[in-house]
N, C-alpha and C positions, 0 to 999 in steps of 0.2 A: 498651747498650755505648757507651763515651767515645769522642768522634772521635779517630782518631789524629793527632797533633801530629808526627809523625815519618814520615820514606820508608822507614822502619824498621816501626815500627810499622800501618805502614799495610799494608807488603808481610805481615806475618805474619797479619792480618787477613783481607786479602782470600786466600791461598794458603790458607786453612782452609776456603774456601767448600763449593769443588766442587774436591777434590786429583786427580781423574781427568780435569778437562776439560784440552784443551789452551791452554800459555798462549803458547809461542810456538814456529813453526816456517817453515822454508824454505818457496820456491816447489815447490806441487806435495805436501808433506805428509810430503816423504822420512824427513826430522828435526825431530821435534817432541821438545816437553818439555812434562809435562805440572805442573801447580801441586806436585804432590805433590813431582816430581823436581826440578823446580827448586827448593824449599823443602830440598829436601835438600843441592842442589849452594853453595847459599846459604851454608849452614851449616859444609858441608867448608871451601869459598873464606876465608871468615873464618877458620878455626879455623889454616887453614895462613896467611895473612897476619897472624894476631895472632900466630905461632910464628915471624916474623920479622921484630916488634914494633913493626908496623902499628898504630894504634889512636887514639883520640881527637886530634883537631891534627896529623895524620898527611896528607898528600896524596897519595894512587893514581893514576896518568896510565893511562888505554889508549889503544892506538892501532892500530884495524883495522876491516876492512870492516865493512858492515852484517849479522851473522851471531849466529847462536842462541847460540853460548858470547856472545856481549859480556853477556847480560843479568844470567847467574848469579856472573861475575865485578864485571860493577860493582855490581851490586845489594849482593854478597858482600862490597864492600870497605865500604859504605855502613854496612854490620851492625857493622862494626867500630870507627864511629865518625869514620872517616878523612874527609877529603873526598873524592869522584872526581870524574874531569873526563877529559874527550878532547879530544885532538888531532886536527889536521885532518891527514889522510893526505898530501896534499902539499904539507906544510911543507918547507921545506928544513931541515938540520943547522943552518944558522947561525938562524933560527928559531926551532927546537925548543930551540936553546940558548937564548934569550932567553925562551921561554918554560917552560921546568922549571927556570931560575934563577929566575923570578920566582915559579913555584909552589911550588918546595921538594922536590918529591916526589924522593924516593928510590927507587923502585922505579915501574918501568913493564911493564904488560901487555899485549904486541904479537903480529903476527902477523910471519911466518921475514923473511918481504918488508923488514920496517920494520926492523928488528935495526940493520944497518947503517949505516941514517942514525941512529939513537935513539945511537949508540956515537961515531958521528962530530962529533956534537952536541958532546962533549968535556965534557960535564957527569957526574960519576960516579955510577955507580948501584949502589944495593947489589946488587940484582935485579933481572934483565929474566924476563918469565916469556913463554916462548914457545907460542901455544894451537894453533898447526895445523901443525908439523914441528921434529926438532931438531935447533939450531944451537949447536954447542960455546960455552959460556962460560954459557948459557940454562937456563931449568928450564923444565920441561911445567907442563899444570897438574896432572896427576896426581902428580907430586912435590912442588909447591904444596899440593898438600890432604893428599898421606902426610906433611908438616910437623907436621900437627894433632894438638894434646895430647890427650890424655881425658879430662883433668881441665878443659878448656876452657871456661869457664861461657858458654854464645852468648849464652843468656837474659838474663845478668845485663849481659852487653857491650853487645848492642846496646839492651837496655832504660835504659841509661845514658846514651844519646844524649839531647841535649836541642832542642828549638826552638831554638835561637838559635847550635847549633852549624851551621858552613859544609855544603851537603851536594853543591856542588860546584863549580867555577868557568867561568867562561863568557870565552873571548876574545873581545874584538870585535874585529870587523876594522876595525879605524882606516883611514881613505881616506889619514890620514899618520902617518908615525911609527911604536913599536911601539902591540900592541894590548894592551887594557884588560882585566887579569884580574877579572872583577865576583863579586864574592862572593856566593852566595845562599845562604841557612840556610835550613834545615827549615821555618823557620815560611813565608820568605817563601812556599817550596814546598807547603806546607797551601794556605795560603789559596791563592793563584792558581788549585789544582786543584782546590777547592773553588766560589770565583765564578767558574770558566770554566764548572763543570758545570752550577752554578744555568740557565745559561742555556743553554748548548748540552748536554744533557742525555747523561751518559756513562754504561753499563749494564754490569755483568759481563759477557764472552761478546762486545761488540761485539768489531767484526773492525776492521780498521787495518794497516794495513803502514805497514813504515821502508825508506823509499832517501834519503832527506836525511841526510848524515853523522851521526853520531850528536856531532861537536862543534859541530851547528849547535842553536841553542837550540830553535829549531821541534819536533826530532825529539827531544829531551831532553823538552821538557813534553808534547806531546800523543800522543809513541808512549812514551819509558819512566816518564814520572809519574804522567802519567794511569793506563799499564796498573799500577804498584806502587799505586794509589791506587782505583782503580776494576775494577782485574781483567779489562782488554782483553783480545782475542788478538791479539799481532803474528805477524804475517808479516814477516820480512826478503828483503830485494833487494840484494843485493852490487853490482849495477853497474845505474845511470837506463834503461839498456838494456832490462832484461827488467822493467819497469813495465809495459808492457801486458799482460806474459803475467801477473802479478801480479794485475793489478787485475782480467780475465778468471779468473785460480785463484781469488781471495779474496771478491770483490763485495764488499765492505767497505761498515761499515755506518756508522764514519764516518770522514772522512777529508779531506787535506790537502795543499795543494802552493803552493811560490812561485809567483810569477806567470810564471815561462819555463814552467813546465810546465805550466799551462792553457792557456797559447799555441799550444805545442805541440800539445795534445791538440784544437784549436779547427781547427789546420790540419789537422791528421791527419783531420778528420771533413770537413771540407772538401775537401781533396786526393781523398778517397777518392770522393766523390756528384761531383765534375768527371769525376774518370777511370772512373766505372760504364760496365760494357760494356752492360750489359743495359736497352736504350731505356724499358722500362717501369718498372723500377726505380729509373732515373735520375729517370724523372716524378717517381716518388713522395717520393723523398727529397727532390728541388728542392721541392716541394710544399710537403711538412712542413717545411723549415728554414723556408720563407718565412711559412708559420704561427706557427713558433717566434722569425722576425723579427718577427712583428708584438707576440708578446707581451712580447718585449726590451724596443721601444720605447717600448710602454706603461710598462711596469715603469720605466725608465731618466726616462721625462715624468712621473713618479708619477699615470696615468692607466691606471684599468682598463678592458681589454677591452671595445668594445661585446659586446651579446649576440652576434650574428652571428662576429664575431672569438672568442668564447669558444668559438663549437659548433663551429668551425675546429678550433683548438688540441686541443679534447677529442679531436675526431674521428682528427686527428692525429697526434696522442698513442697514442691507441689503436690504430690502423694499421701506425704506422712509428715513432713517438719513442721507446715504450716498449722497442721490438726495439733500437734505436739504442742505446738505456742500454746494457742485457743484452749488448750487443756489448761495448762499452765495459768493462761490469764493473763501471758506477755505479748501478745501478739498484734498488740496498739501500738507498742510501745516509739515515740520517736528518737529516744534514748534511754538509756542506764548506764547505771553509773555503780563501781566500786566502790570504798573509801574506809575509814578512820584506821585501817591497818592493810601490811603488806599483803596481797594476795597472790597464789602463784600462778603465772602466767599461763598455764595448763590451762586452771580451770576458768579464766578469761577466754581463753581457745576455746573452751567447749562451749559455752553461748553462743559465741560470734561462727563456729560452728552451728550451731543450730538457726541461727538467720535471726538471731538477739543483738542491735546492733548496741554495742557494752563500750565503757571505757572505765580506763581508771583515773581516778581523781589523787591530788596529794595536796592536805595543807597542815594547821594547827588553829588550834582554839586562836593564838597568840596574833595569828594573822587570818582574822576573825572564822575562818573554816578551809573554803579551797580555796588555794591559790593556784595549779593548776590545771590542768584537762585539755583534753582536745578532743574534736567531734568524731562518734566513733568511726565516720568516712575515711577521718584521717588518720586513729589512733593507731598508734605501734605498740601491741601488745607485748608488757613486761616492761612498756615507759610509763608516768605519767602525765604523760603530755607536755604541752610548753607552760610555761608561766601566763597568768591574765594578762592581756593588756593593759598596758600601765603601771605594773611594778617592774623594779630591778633587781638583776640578783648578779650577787659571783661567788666565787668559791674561794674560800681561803686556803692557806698554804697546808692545811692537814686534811684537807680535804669538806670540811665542815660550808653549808651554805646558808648563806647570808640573802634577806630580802628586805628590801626598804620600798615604802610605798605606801597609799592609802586603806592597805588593808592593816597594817601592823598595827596592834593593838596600844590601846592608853597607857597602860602600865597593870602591874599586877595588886591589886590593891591591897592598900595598908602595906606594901611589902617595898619599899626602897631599894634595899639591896640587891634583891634577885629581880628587880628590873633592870638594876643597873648593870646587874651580868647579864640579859638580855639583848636588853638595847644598847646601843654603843653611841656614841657622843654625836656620831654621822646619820644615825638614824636608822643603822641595820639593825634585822633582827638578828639573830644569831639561834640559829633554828636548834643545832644539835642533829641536824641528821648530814649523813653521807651520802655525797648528790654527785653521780655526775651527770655533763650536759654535751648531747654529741651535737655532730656539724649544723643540723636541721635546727635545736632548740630544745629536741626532745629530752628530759630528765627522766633520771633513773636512782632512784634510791637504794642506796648502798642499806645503809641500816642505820641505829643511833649512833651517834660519836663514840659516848662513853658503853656501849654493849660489842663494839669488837672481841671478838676474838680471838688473843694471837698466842699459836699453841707452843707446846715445848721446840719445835724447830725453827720458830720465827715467825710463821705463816697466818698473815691476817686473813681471818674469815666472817664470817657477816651470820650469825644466829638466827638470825631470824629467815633468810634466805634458806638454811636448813631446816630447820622448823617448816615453814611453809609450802618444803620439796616434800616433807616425809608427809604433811598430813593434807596433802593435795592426794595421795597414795593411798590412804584410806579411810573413810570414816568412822570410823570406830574410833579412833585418835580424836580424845579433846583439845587439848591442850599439850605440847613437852617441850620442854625445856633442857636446849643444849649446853652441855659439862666442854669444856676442851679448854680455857683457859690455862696455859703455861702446860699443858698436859700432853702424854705423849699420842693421845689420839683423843676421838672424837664418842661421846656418850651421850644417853638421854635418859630422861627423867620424863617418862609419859601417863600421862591422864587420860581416861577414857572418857570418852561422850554421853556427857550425862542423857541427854536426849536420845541418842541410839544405845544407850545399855539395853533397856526390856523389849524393844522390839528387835535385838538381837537375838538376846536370851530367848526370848519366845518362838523365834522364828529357827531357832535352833535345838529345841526343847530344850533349852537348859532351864533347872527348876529357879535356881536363884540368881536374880539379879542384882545385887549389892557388887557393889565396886570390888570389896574385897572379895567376895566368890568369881567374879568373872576375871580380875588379874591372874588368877590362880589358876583358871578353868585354861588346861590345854590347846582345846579349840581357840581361844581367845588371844592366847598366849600366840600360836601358829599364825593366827590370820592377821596381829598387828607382826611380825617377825617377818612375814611375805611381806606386809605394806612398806615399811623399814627399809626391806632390799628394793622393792619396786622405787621406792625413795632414792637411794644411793645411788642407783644406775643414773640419775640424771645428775648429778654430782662430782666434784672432783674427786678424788681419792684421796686426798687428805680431811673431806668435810664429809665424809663419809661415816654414819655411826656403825659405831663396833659391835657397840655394847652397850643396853637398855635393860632399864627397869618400869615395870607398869605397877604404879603404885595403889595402894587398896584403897582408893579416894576418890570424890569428885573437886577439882578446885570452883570454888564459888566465885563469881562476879565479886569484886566489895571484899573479899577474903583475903587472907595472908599470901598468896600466891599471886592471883592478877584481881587489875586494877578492874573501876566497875565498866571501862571503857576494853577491856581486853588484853588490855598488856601485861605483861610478864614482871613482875616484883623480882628482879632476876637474885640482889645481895639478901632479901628477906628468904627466897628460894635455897640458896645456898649455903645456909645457914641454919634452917628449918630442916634441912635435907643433908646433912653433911656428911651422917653416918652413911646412907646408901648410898652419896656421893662415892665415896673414900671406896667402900663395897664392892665398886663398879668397877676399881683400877685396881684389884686383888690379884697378885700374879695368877696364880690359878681363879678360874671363873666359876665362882660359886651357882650352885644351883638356882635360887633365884634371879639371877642374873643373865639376861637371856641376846642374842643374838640374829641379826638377821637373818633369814629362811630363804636361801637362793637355791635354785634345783641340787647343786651339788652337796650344800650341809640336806636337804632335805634328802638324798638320796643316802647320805652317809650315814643317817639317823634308820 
């Protein structure tokens, strides 16, 4: 049998396998679909979206949580030839207008919630198809699929699709400006799904869950491409909340998260072996992390364990790590995977310390997601691996890297010119990040081109590399953003954790938990100030911050500060922020203005 060349062709393939297993269901098991019925629901979706003349060069928008109908709808409009693509749940109207002008699509598939803003948007739509209540002006989908002819040829529609037809668009969230609709075809979508698996190895049946939006490119290739391509079972997660009960229902065999939420899950294992009531158990956990510390470090110095250190680990392992996984709900796992932003190699050490085999991934929307990884047998944590097989790269003369190959995307749509600063007449991408690449193949990401930073004595440094040292240090740190540009030292602009504000507060009695009461609140002030210096020490001395301010804020997803993918709006930042910029470099150091907490300033105070 010929590879499939299509997410068409691919899904009819693998839904023939085994039509009784399950392919995707809720947390817990309530509502499942099994290959057979979704194969079905595929078929109605099309049959009633080509009866309202949906079809080749056509663009489908949905937009709603992460829930079992998204699959057989998008999957459904895919059959049709169409493109699909989703929206980020909290776009604003004015947004969503800039973005279904730019896509074209005529008809959108939402849930009751989004109606209102999809209308407000002021873009007209032939059809809004509404999947979980009804709202006058709306169709169900069960009226969506009584649309469907009988004479409907599916076989012949969706076998019509070709390789080089769009199979769905990707925003990226630009740190300025609007963002960039990337066109990706079928084929790019073959291949990618193809050399990701060569090397991280994808199986019918693995398990995987989606709580990453489904218009974030992440959750598009390795929970719905991979599963139309390899025959996964997703689990969906409607809200980042019920992830642990998730990954405890699922043990997922393989699986994926940004870097906030290994963070997360680093503290949460931490928080919980501090606060153990029970003195004996507390031993053993303290024990085993610090077994699982030593084999980080090894891993992290690319120095194996002595013997002695290895019959640790085993022991520990077997004791307490293994129970630790099984808690966790990673203990299947045959890999994981980091990705859509830098992570600090710390906290990669700490999984693969706990016997999580992890790796990191590096790509972009623009070269359809990852280009690329290596398996965590062989990864070198703080690289992201080598490139897929079958793309090229090199590095240009400022250091910036370049990739050509079947992953690079069509062009940016409706948008000529910033394709054309993109792609190059030879068929590089021109990525924008700073790569290098040692003896072996292994790449290591510098940071963005245009986000250097080169301070008052010359000294180029990398922001994000600082950033990701200080709040690898503590979780309490949402978000900060480094000052040092032409400056004579190094400063931050930090965000606290929206997530950990009240179970801090609480767990500290403090009475109020508002951003502005806890930047204020001393305790608060002290424990990111310790995080800060714990920070620096792994730092050169010139990337080293001075001097911080914790601001009385949470930054939002989608908000003037970072983008709804995580990134940093660094000249919006700057600009928005300029007064306690400026604040920060006061020859004398203002009160608010506050400083890392290393035993010696702690002792002097």
């Amino acid at each position: 049998m010929s590879e499939p060349n299509t997410s068409c062709a691919a899904f009819q393939q693998i839904a023939a396998v085994d039509p009784g297993a399950v392919a995707v269901r809720n947390i817990g098991g309530t509502h499942t679909l099994t290959w057979g019925e979704y194969a079905a629901q595929v078929r109605a979706v099309a049959a009633g979206l080509a009866a309202l003349g949906i079809g080749r060069g056509d663009t489908v928008a949905l937009m709603m949580t992460n829930r079992v109908e998204f699959y057989p709808l998008e999957v459904g409009a895919q059959h049709t030839g169409a493109t699909s693509f989703s929206v980020y749940n909290t776009l604003s109207a004015e947004q969503l207008h800039y973005v279904f002008t730019n896509a074209g699509n005529r008809i959108v598939l939402c849930e009751a919630q989004f109606v209102g803003r999809v209308r407000a948007s002021g873009v007209p739509m032939q059809t809004i198809v509404c999947v979980d209540a009804p709202v006058p002006g709306t169709v169900s989908v069960a009226q969506l699929v009584s649309l469907g002819r009988h004479d409907f040829d599916f076989e012949a529609t969706w076998q019509a699709v070709t390789p080089e037809d769009i199979v769905t668009l990707c925003y990226t969230s630009g740190t300025t400006g609007n963002p960039k609709g990337v066109e990706i075809s079928h084929a790019n979508l073959a291949f990618e799904c193809r050399a990701y698996a060569s090397v991280m190895p994808v199986d019918f049946g693995d398990r995987m869950t989606s709580f990453l939006p489904t218009a974030h490119m992440a959750d598009r290739v390795t929970c719905l491409y991979l599963h139309e391509f390899y025959g996964t079972q997703i689990t969906v997660v409607p809200d980042r909340t019920q992830l642990p009960a998730a990954l405890a229902d699922v043990h997922p065999t393989i699986w994926g998260a940004v870097p906030r939420v290994w963070e997360k899950l680093k503290a949460a294992v931490e928080f919980s072996v501090a606060n153990e009531a029970d003195p004996e158990r507390k031993a053993a956990l303290t024990w085993a992390l610090e077994a699982a510390g030593r084999k980080a470090e090894a891993q992290l110095a690319g120095a194996p364990l002595d013997d002695t250190q290895a019959a640790e680990w085993d022991k520990a392992d077997e004791l307490v790590l293994s129970k630790l996984r099984a808690t966790l709900g990673l203990d299947q796992l045959k890999w994981a995977l980091s990705g859509a932003a830098p992570i600090p190699a710390e906290t990669l050490g700490f999984f693969f310390g706990l016997g999580i085999p992890i790796s990191e991934v590096w790509g972009m929307s623009e070269l359809t997601c990852i280009a690329s990884v290596s398996p965590p047998a062989q990864a070198r944590l703080g690289t992201v691996g080598k490139l897929l097989p079958g793309l090229e790269s090199t590095i240009a003369d400022d250091g910036e890297f370049l990739v050509r190959g079947p992953l690079v995307m069509r062009e940016y749509r409706k948008e000529p010119d910033k394709t054309g600063d993109a792609l190059d007449a030879d068929g590089w991408l021109h990525t924008g990040d700073i790569v290098t690449e040692d003896a072996d193949g292994y790449l290591r990401v510098v940071d963005r081109k245009k986000e250097i930073i080169i301070d008052a004595g010359g000294k180029n440094m990398s922001p994000a590399n600082i950033e990701n040292t200080i709040k690898a240090a503590t979780p309490l740190i949402g978000t900060l953003a480094t000052i040092g540009d032409r400056r004579p030292y190094i400063t931050a602009l930090i965000v606290l954790d929206a997530e950990s504000a009240a179970p801090y507060a609480a767990a500290h009695g403090l009475p109020d938990a508002s951003p502005a009461a806890l930047a204020a609140h001393p305790e608060v002030i002290a424990e990111i100030a310790r995080g800060v210096a714990a920070g620096n020490i792994r730092l050169s001395r010139v990337e080293q911050i001075k001097r911080f301010t914790i601001l009385p804020t949470f930054w939002e997803p989608g908000g003037d500060e970072i983008t709804l993918t995580m990134k940093l709006r660094r000249k919006p930042i700057a600009e928005k922020y300029a007064a306690e910029i400026e604040h920060m470099y006061a020859p004398e150091r203002p009160a608010d203005v506050h400083e890392p907490l290393t035993e010696e300033t702690s002792a002097a105070q």
